[in-house]
DOLUMNU-679280 format. One line per 2 residues: number of its first residue (from 1); for each residue x, y, z of N, C-alpha, C, CB. Coordinates in Angstrom, 2 decimals, always signed. Glycine has a CB too. Layout:
N
NUM = X,Y,Z,X,Y,Z,X,Y,Z,X,Y,Z | ...
REM end
This chain:
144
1 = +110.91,+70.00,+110.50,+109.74,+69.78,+109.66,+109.88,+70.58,+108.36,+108.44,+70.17,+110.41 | +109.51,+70.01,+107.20,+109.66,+70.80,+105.79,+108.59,+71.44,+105.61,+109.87,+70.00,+104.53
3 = +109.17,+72.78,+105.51,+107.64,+73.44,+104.84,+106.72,+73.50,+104.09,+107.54,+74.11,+104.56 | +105.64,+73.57,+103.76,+105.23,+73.12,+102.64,+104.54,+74.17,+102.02,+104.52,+72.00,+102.77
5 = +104.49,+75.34,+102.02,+103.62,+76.08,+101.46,+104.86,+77.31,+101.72,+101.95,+76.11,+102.16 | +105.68,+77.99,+100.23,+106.70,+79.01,+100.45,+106.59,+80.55,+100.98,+107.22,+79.08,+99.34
7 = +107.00,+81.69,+101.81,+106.68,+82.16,+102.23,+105.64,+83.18,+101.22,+107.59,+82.32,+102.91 | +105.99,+83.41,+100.04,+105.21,+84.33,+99.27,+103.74,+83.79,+98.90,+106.00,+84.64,+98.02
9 = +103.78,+82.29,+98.91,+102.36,+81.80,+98.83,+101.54,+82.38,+99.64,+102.20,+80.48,+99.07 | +102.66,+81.64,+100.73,+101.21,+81.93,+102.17,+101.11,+83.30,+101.80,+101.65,+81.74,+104.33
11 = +101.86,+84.26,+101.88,+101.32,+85.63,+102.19,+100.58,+85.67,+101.12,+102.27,+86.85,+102.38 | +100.16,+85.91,+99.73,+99.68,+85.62,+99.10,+98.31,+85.09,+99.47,+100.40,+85.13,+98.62
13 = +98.16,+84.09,+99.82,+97.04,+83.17,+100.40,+96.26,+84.12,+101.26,+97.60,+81.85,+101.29 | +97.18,+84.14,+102.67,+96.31,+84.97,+103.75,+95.77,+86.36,+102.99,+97.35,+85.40,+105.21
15 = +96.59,+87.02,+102.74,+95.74,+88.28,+102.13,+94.79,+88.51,+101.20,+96.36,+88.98,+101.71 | +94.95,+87.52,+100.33,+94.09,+87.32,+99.12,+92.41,+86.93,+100.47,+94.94,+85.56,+97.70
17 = +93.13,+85.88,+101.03,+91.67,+85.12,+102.17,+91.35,+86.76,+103.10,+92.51,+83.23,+103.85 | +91.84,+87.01,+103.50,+91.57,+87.94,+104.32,+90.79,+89.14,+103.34,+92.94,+88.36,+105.08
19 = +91.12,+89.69,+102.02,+90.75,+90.95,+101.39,+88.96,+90.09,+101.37,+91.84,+91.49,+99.54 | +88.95,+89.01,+101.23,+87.75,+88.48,+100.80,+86.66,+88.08,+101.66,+88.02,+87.51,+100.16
21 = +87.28,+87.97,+102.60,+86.37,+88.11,+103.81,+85.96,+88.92,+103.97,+86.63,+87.95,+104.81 | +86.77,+90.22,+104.48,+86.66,+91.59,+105.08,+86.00,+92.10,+104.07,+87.95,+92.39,+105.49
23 = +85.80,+91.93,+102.78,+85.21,+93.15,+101.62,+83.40,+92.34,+102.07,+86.08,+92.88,+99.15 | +83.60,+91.19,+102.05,+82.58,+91.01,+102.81,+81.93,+91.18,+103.59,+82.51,+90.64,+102.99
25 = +82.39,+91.28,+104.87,+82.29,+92.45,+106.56,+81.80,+93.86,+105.65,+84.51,+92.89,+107.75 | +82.81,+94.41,+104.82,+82.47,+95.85,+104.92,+82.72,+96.27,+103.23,+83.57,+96.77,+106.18
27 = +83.29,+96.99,+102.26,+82.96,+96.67,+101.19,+84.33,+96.47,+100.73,+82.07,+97.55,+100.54 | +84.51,+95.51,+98.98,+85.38,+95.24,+98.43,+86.43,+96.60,+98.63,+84.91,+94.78,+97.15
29 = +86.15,+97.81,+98.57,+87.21,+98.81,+98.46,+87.39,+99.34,+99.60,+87.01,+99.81,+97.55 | +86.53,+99.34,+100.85,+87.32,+99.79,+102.18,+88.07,+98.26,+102.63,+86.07,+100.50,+103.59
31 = +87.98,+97.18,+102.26,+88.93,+96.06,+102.86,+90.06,+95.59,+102.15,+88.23,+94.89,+103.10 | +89.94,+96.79,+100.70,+91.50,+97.15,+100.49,+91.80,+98.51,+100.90,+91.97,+97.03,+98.97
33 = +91.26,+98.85,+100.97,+92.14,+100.76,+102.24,+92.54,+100.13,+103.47,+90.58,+102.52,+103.06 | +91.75,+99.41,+103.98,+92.28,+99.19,+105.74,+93.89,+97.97,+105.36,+90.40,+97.95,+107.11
35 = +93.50,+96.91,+104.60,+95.12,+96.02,+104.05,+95.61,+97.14,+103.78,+95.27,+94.80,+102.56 | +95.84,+98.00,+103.00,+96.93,+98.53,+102.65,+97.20,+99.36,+103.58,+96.93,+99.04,+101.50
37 = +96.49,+100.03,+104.51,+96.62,+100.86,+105.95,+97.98,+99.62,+106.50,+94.66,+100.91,+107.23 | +97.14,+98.68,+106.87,+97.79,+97.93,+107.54,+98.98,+97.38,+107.31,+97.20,+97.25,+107.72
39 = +99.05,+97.00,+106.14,+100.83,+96.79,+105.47,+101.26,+97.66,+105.17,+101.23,+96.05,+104.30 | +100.96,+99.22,+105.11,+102.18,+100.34,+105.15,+102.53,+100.72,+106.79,+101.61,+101.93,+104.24
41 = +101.57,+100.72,+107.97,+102.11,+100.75,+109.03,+103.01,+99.69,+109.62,+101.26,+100.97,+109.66 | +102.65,+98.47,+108.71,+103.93,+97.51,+109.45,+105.51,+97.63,+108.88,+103.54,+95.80,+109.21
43 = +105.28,+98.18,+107.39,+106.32,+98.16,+106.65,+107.31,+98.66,+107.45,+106.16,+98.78,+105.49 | +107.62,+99.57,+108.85,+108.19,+100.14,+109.44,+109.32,+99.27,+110.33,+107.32,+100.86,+109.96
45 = +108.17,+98.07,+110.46,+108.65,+96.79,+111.61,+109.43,+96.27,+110.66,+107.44,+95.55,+112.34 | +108.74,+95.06,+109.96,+108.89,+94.65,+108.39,+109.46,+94.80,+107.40,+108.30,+94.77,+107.89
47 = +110.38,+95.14,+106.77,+111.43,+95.77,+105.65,+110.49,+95.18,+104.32,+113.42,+95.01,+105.75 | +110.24,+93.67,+104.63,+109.72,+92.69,+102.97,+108.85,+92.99,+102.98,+109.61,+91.12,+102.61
49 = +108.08,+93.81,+103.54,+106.67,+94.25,+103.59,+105.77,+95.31,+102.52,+106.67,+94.84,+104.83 | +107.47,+95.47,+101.77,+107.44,+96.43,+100.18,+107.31,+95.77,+99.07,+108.72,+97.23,+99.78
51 = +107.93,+93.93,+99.54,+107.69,+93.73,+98.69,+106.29,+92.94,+97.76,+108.58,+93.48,+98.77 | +105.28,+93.58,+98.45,+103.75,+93.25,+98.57,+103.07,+94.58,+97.44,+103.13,+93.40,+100.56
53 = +102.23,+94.33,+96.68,+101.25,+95.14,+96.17,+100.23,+94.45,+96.44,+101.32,+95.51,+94.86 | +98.77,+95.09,+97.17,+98.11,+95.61,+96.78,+97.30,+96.09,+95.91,+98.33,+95.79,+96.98
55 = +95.49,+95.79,+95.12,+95.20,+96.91,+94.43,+93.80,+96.37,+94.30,+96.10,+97.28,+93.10 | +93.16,+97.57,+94.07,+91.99,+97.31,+94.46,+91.39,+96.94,+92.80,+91.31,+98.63,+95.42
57 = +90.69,+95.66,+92.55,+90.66,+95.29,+91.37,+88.40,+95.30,+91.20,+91.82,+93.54,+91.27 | +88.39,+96.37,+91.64,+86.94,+96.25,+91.67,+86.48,+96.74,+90.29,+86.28,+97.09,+92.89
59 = +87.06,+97.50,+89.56,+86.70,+97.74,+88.08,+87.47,+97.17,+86.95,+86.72,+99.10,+87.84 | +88.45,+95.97,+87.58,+89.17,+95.45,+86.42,+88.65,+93.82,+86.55,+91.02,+95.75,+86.54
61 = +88.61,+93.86,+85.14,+87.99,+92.32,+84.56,+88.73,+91.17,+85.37,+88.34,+92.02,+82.70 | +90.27,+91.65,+85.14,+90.95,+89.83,+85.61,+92.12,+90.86,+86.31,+91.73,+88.19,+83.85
63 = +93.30,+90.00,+86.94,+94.40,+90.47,+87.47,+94.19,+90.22,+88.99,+94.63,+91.91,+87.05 | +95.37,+89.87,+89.50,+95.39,+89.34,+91.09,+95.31,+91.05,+91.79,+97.25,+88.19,+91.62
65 = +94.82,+90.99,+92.53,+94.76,+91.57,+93.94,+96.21,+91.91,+94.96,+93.88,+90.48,+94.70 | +96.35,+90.44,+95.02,+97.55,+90.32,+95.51,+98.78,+90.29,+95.26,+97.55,+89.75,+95.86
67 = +100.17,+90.97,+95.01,+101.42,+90.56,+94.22,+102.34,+90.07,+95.46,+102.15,+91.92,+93.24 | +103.31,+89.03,+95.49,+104.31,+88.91,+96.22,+105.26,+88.63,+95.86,+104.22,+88.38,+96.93
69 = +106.55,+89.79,+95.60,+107.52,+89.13,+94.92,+108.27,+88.11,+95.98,+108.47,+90.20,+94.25 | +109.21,+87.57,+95.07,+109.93,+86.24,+95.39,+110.79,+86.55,+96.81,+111.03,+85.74,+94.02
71 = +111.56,+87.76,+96.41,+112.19,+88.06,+97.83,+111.65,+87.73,+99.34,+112.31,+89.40,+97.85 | +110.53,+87.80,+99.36,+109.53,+87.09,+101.00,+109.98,+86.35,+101.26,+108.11,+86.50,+101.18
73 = +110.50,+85.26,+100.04,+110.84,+84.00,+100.81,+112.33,+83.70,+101.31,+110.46,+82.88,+99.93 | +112.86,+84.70,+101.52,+114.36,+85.11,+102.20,+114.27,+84.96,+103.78,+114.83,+86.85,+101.83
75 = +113.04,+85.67,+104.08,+112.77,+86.03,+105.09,+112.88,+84.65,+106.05,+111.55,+86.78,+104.95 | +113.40,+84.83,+107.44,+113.39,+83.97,+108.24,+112.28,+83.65,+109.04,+114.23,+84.16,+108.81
77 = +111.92,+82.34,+109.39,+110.24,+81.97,+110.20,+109.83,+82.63,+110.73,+109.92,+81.09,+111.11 | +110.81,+82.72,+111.85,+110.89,+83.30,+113.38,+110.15,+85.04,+112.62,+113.13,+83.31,+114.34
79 = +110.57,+85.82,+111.76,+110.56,+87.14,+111.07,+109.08,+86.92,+110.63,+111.79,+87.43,+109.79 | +108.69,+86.26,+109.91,+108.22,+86.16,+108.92,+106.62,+85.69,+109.84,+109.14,+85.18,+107.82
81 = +106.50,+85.17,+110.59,+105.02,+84.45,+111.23,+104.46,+85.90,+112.39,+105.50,+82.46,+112.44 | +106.04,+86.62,+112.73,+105.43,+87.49,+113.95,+104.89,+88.63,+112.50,+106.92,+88.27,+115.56
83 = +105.13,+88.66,+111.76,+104.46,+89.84,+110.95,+103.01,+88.90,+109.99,+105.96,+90.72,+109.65 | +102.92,+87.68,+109.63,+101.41,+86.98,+109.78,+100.95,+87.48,+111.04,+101.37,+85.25,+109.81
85 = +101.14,+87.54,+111.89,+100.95,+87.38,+112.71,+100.21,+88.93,+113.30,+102.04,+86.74,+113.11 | +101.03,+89.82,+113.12,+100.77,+91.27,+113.37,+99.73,+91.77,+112.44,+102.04,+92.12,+113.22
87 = +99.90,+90.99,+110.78,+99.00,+91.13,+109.78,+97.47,+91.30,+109.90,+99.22,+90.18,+109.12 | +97.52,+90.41,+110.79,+95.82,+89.40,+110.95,+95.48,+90.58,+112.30,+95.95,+86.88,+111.70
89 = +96.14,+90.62,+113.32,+95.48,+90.98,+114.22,+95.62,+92.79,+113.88,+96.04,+90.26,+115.64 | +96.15,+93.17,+113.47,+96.36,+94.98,+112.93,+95.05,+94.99,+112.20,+97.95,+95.50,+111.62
91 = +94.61,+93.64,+110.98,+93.28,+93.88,+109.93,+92.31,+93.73,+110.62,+93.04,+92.96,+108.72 | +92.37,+92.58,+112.39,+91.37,+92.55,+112.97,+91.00,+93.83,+113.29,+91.45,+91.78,+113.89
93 = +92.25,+94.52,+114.32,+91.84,+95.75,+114.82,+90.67,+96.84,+114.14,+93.04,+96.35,+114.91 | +91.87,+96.76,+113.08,+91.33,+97.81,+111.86,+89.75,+97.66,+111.84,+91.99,+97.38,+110.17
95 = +89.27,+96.23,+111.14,+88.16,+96.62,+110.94,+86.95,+96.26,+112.42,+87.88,+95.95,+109.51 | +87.45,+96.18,+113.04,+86.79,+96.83,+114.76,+85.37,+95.50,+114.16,+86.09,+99.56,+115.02
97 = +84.14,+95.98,+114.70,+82.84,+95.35,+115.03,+83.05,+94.62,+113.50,+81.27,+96.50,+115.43 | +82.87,+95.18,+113.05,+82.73,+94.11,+111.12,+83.73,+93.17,+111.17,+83.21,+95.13,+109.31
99 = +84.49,+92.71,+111.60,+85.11,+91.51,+111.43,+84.37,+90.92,+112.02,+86.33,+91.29,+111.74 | +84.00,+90.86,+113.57,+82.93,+89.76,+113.97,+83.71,+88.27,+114.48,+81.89,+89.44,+112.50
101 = +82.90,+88.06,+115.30,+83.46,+86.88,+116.48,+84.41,+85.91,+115.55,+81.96,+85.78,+117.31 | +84.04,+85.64,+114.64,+84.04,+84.11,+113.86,+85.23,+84.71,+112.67,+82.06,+83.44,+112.99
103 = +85.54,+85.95,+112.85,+86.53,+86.58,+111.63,+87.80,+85.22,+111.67,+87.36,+88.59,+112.16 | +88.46,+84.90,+112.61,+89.93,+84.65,+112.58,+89.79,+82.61,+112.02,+90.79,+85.14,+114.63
105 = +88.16,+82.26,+112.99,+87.91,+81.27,+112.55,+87.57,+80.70,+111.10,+87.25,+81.16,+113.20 | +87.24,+81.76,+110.30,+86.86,+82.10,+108.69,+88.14,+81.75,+108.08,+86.41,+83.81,+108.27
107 = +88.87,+82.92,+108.66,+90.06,+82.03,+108.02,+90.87,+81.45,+107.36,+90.17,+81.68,+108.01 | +90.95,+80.18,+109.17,+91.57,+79.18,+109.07,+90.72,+78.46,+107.98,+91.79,+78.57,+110.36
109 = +89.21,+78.84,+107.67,+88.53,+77.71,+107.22,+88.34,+77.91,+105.83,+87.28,+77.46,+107.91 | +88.80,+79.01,+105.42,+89.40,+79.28,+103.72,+90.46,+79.48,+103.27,+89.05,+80.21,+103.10
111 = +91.92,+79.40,+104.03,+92.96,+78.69,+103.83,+93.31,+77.03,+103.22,+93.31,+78.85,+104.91 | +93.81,+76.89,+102.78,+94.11,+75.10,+102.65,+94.83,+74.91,+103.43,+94.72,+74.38,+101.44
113 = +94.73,+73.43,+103.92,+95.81,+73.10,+105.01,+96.96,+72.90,+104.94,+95.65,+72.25,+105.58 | +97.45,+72.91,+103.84,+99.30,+73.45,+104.02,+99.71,+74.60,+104.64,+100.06,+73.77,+102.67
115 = +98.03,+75.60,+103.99,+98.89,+77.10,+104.40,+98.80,+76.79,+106.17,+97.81,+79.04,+103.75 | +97.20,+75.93,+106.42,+97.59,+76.27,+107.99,+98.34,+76.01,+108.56,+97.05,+76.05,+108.78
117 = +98.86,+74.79,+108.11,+99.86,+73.22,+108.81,+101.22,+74.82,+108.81,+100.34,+70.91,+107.04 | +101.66,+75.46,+107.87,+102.62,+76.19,+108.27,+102.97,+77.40,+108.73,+103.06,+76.15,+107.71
119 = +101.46,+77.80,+108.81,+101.29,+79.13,+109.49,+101.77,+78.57,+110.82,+99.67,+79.87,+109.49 | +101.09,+77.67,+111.57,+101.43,+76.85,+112.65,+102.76,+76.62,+113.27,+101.04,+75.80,+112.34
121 = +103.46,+76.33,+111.65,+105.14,+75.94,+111.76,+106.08,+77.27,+112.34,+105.80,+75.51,+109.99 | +105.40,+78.34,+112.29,+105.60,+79.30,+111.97,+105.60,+80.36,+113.20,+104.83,+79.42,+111.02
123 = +104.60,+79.67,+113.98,+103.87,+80.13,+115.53,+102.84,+80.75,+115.08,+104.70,+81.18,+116.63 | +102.00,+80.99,+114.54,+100.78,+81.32,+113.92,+99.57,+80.57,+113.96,+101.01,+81.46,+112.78
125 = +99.21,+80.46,+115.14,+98.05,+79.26,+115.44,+96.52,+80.24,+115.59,+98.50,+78.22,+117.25 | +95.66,+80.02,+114.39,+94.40,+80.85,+113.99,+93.49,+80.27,+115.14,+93.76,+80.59,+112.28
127 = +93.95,+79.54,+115.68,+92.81,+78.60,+116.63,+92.83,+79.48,+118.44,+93.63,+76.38,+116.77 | +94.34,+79.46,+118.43,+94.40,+80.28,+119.82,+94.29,+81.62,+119.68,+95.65,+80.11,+120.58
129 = +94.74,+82.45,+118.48,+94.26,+84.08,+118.28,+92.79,+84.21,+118.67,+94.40,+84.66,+116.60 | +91.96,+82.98,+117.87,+90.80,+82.95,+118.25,+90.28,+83.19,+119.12,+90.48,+82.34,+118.17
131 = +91.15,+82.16,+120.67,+90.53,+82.42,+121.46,+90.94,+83.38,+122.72,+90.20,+81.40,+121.64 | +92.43,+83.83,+122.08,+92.40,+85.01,+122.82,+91.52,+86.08,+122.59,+93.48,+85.48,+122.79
133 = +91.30,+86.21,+121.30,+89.96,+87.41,+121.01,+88.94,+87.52,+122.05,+89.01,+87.05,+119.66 | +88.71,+86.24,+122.22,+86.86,+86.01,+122.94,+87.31,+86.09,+124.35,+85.79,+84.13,+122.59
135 = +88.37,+85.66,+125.37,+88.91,+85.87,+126.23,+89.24,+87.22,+126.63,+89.65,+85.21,+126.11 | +90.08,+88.27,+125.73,+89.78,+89.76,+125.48,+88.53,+90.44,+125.73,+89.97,+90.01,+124.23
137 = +87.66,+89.80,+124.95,+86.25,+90.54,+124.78,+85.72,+90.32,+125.68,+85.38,+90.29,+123.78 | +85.82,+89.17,+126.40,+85.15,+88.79,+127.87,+85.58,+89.58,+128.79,+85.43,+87.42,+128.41
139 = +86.85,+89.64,+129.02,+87.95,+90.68,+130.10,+87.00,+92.06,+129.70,+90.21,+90.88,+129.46 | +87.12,+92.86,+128.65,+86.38,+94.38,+128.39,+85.03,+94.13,+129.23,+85.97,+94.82,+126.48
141 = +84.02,+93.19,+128.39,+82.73,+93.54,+128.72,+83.09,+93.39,+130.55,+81.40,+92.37,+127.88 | +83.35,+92.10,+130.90,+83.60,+91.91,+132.38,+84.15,+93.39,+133.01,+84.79,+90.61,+132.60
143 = +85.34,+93.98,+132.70,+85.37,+94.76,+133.52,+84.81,+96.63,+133.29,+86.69,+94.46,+133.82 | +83.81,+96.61,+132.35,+82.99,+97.72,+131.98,+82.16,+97.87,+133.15,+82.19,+97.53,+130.67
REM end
C-alpha cells in the first residue's frame, strides 16, 4: 500500500493535533512542557526524535509550533509508528485525568484521513488504543 501522508507530516500533524487538544485539557504552556517532557524521554529509544522542535508560541504572533526536519522521513514504518505510538500514549500518561476518556478519540477526529489511513499503515490504530484505555480503566477501578 502507498503511503500517503510522509513521515514528517504526520508527525507534524499528530503533535501540532495533540499540543491543541491538551493546551485545551490543561493550558497552552503546560501541553508544551509535558510534549517536550515527552519527546526528550523518548529521544533515548528514538534517535529522529532530535529531529523535532518544539516551542511554545504563546507570545508570538505567527510561526509553527511544530518543526520536523526532513530526515523523519528516513525512518522505517515498523520504527517510526512504535514511537507514534509511544508518543500518544507517554502524552496520555503525562497528562493523567485532563486528557479524559474521549482524549485518543479527539484525535483521530482532528487528524485528516490520510494521516489516519497511515497511522494505521503503520500499526497505529487510534480506535483500539482507545479501547484499550477504557478496558485498562475498567481492570483498575474493577480491581480497587
Amino acid at each position: 500500500m502507498k503511503i500517503l501522508v510522509e513521515n514528517s507530516e504526520l508527525m507534524k500533524q499528530l503533535l501540532t493535533t495533540l499540543l491543541a487538544i491538551s493546551g485545551r485539557k490543561t493550558t497552552p504552556r503546560h501541553a508544551v512542557y509535558i510534549m517536550e517532557t515527552t519527546i526528550e524521554k523518548l529521544k533515548k529509544q528514538y534517535s529522529f526524535l532530535n529531529e523535532i522542535d518544539i516551542i511554545d508560541t504563546t507570545f508570538l504572533e505567527d510561526g509553527d509550533q511544530v518543526t520536523v526536519m526532513g530526515k523523519v522521513n528516513n525512518v522505517s514504518k515498523n520504527e517510526f509508528g512504535h514511537a507514534l505510538k509511544d508518543i500518544i500514549y507517554n502524552l496520555t500518561e503525562n497528562l493523567g485525568n485532563d486528557a479524559g476518556h474521549f482524549f485518543l478519540k479527539e484525535i483521530s477526529q482532528k487528524l485528516n484521513a490520510e494521516s489516519v489511513s497511515t497511522m494505521r499503515d503503520f500499526g497505529v490504530d487510534l480506535g483500539i488504543m482507545q479501547l484499550e484505555q477504557t478496558v485498562s480503566k475498567m481492570e483498575n477501578t474493577f480491581l480497587k
